[in-house]
C-alpha positions in Angstrom: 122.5 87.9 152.3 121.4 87.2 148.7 123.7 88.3 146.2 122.2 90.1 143.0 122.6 87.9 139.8 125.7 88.7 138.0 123.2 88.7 134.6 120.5 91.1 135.7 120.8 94.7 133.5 120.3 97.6 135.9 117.4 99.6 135.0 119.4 102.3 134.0 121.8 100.8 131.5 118.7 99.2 130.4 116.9 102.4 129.8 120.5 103.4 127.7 120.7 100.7 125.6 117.0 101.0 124.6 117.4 104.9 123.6 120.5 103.9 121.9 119.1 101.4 119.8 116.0 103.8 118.8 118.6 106.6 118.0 120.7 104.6 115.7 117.2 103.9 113.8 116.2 106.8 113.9 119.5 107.7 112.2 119.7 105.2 110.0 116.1 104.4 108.7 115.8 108.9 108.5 114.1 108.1 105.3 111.4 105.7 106.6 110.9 108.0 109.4 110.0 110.8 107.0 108.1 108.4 104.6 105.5 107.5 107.7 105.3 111.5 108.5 104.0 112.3 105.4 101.0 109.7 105.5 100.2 110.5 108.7 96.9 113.1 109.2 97.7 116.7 110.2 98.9 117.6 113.5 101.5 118.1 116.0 102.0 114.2 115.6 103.1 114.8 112.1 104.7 117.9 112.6 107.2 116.4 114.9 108.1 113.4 113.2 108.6 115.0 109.9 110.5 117.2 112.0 113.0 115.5 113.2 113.1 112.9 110.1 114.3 115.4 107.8 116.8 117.1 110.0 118.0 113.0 110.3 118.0 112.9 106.6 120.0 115.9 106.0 122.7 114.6 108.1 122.3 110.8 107.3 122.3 110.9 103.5 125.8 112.7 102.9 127.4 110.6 105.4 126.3 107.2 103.8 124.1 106.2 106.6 121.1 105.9 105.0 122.5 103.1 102.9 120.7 99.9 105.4 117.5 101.9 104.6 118.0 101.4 100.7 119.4 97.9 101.5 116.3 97.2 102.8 113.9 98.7 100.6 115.5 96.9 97.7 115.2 93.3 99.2 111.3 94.7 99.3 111.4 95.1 96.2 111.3 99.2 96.2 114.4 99.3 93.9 117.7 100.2 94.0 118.7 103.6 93.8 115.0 105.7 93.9 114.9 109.1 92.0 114.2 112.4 93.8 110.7 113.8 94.3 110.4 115.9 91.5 112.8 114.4 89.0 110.6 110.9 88.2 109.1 111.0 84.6 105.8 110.4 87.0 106.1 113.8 88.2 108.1 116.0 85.0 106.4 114.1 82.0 102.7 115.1 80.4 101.0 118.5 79.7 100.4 119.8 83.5 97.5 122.6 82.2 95.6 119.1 80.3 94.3 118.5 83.9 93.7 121.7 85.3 90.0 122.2 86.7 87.1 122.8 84.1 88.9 121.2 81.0 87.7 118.5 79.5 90.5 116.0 78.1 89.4 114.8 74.8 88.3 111.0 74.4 90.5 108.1 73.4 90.8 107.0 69.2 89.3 103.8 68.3 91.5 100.7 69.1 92.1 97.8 67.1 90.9 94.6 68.6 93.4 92.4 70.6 94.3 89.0 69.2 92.1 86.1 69.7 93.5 84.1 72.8 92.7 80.4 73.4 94.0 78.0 75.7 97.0 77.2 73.9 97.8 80.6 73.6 96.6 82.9 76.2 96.3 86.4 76.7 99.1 87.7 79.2 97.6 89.2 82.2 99.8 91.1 85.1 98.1 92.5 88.2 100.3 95.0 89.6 100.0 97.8 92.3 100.3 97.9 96.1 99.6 95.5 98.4 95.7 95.7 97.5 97.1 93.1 94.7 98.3 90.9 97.2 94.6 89.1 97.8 93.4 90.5 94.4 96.1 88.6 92.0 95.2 85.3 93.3 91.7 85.8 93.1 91.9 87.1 89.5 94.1 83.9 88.9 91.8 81.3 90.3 89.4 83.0 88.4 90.6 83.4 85.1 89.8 80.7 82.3 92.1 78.8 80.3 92.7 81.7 77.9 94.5 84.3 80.6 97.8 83.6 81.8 97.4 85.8 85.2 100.7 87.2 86.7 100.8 89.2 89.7 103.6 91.7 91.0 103.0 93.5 93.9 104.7 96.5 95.7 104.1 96.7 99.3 103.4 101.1 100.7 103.8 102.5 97.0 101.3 104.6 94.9 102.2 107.4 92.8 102.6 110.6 95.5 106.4 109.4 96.5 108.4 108.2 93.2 111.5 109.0 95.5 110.0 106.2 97.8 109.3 103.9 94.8 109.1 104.9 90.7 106.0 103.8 89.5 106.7 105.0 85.8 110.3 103.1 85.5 108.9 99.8 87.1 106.2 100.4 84.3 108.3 101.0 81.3 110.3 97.7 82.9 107.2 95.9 83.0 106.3 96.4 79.8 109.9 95.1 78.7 110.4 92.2 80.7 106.9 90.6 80.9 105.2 91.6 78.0 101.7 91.5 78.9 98.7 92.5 76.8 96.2 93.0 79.9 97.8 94.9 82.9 95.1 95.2 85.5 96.2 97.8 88.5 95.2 98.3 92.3 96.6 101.3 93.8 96.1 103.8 95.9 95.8 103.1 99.4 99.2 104.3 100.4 98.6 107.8 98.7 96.5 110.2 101.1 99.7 112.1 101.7 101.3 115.4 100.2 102.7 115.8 96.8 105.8 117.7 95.8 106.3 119.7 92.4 109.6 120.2 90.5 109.4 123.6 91.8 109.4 122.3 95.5 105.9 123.5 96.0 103.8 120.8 98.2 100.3 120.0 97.5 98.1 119.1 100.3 96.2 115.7 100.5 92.3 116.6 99.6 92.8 119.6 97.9 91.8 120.3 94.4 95.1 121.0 93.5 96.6 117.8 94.3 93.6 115.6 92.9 94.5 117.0 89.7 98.2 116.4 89.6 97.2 112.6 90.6 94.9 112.7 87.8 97.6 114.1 85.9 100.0 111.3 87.5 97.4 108.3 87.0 97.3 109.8 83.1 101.3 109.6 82.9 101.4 106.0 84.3 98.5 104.8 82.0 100.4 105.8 78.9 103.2 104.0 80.0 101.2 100.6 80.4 99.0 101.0 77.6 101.7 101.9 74.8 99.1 104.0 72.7 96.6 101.2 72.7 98.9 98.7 72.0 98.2 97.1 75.5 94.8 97.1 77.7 94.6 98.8 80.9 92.3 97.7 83.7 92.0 100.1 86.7 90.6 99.2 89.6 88.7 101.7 91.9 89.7 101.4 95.8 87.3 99.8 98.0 85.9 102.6 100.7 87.2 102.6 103.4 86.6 102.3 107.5 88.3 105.6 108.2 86.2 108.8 107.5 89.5 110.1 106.4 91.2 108.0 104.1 87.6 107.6 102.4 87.5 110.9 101.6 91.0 110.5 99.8 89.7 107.4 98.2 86.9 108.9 96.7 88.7 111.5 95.3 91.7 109.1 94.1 89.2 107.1 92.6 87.6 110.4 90.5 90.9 111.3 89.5 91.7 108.0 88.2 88.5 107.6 86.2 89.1 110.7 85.1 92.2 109.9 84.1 91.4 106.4 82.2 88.7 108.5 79.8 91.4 109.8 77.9 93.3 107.2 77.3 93.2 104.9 74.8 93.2 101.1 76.0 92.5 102.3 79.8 89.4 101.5 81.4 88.3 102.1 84.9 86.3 99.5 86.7 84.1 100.6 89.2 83.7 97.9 91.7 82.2 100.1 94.6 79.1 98.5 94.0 80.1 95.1 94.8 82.3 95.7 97.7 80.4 98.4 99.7 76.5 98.2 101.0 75.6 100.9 98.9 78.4 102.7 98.8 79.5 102.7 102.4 82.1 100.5 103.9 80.9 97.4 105.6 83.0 94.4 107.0 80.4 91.9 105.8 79.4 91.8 102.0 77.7 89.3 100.1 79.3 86.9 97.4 78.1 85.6 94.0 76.0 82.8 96.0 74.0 85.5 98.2 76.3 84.2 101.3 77.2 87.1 103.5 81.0 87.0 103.9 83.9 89.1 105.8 85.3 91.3 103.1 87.2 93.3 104.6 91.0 92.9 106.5 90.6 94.1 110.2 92.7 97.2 108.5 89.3 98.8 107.2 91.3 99.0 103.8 92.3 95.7 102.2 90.3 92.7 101.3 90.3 89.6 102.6 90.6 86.3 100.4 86.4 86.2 100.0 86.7 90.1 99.5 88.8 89.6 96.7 87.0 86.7 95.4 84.2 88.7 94.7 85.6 91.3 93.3 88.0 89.1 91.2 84.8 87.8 89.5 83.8 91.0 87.8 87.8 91.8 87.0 87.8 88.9 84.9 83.9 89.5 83.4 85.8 93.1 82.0 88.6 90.6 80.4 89.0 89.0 76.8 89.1 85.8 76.5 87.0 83.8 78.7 84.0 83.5 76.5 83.6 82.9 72.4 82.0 86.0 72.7 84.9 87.5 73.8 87.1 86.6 71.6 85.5 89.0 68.7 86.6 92.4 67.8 83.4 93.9 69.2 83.9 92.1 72.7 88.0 93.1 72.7 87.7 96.7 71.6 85.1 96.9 74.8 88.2 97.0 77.2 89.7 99.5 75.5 86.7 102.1 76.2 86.3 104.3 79.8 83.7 102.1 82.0 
């Protein structure tokens, strides 16, 4: 008679230590769990997630158990200690009626002319924003000439709905502080097709009017910051459409809000580069590149670009920048960044 190895698991206990493992995340990652309930799409899917993650996070936080969570979102690079929803300057700062529907934000002052740049001394260039930058910095960098210095930080699942998750307007101030660029070129966006919560706990539904106008109110807060009342450029960078009917439909009206946005601001521009990754405005996998050759664009995803995707687009990034042509370099050429496109 065979005996039965002394190392097999019996199903059961197997079945225990499996639910016990996925309890203690659930436990200890509550925040992550309600994080991925508020992107997902309404339903019962979403109900019950968010459910159950902020019953998790009401018990986890007080006791300290959240604190692997934050451990791990700060190796990341999400930050240390985040802010609540509604405290962020993202979500208190700026005059909340200037965006409200039917009123027209006046345009930007004239802007004096950046310095002329040259290969000795280049213009400072970051590319910041979610992972969209993650292709896109490279390509802007290979692309640049001598008279950019490109720099690219990236923050992988932020935007500018969840400044508890990951504050956009202190890791802007920061930015400006630490690295000191003249040209901040940004790519956000794709992680924001979720609710928004005011300081007065209301939540605004993704797609509505209402929330497309606190992110253009958001977008307008975060420009400032980078810009510095002209004293910087600002390049923003429209998302790419997307595969999913849904998350296009938040893209398009991201990318409205955000151009929006840019036209009031002096130093921001928004760059419109639909035309150049879409076939006439809808999403395809396959686009063509400077050469005519047809090449895959797009990440298997539906939403981010591949290295050739970025490529092309990083070509008409850097055509917006100063410094890459004598032309350029005159006042007439810089103060052209600093005007809505």
């Amino acid at each position: 008679m065979t005996r039965p190895d002394d190392d097999t698991v019996p199903a059961r206990r197997a079945v225990l230590v499996v639910v016990t493992v996925l309890g203690l995340l659930a436990v200890l990652r509550a925040p992550a769990m309600v994080h991925a309930g508020e992107g997902m799409p309404p339903g019962l899917t979403r109900s019950l997630v968010l459910g159950a993650g902020h019953g998790l996070d009401r018990v986890s936080r007080p006791l300290g158990l959240d604190g692997p969570d934050r451990w791990l979102a700060s190796a990341f690079g999400h930050g240390g200690a985040a802010p609540s929803a509604t405290t962020s300057e993202l979500v208190t700062a700026g005059d909340r009626d200037r965006t409200s529907p039917g009123l027209v934000a006046p345009g930007p002052p004239p802007l004096e002319p950046l310095r002329r740049p040259s290969a000795a001394d280049p213009l400072r260039v970051l590319v910041t924003g979610d992972s969209l930058t993650e292709t896109l910095g490279p390509a802007v960098t290979n692309a640049a000439p001598a008279t950019l210095r490109v720099s690219t930080e990236t923050h992988y699942g932020t935007g500018l709905v969840r400044p508890d998750f990951f504050d956009w307007a202190a890791r802007a101030r920061a930015q400006v502080a630490e690295l000191r660029p003249e040209v901040v070129i940004v790519a956000m966006g794709g992680n924001d097709g979720q609710g928004m919560t005011l300081p007065d706990g209301t939540v605004l539904a993704a797609g509505s009017d209402a929330w497309a106008a606190e992110y253009r109110r958001r977008a307008d807060v975060i420009m400032r910051i980078w810009t510095g009342g002209g004293a910087r450029r600002l390049v923003w960078l429209s998302l790419p459409p997307a595969r999913s009917t849904r998350l296009d439909g938040y893209f398009r009206q991201l990318n409205t809000a955000t151009a929006a946005a840019a036209a009031g601001v002096g130093g921001a521009r928004y760059l419109d580069l639909v035309p150049w990754l879409s076939r006439g405005g809808a999403y395809s996998d396959y686009l063509p590149d400077a050469s005519g050759t047809t090449a895959l664009a797009r990440s298997r995803d539906g939403v981010h670009l591949t290295r050739d995707g970025a490529r092309i687009a990083a070509g008409h990034i850097v055509a917006t920048l100063p410094g890459q042509t004598p032309a350029d370099q005159t006042p007439a050429g810089q103060a052209g960044l600093g005007r809505p496109g």
